[in-house]
C-alpha positions in Angstrom: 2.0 -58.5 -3.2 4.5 -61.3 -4.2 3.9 -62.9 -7.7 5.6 -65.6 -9.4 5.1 -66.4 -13.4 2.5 -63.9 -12.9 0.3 -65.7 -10.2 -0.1 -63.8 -7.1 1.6 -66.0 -4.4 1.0 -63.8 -1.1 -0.7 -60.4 -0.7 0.5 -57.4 2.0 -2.3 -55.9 3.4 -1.7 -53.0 6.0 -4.5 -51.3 7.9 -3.3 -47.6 8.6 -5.1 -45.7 11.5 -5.1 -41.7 11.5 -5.4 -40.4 14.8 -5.0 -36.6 15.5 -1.1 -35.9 15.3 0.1 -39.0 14.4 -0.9 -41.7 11.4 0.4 -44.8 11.5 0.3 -48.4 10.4 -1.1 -50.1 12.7 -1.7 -53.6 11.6 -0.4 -55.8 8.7 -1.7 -58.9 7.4 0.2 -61.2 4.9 -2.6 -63.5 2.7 -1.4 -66.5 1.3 -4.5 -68.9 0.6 -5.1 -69.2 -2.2 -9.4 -69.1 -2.0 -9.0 -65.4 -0.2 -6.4 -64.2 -2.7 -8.6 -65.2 -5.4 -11.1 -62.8 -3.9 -8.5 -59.8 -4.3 -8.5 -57.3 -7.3 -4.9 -57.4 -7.7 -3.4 -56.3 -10.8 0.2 -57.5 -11.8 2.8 -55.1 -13.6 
């Protein structure tokens, strides 16, 4: 997540998928409005 004066500002959320011999990420998804990030339990510090 990127916070500023302790208000979230964006989250990083990365999907990782295990398959057999290899995990890896395999999608990432930056949040930044502010109506979905309110809906994240996101703790600061």
């Amino acid at each position: 997540m990127w916070a500023v004066g302790g208000a979230v500002r964006s989250a990083f959320l990365f999907m990782i998928q295990f398959m057999i011999q290899q995990d890896r990420i395999a999608e990432v998804e930056i949040v930044m409005d502010p109506a979905r990030l309110a809906e994240l339990d996101v703790t600061i510090g």
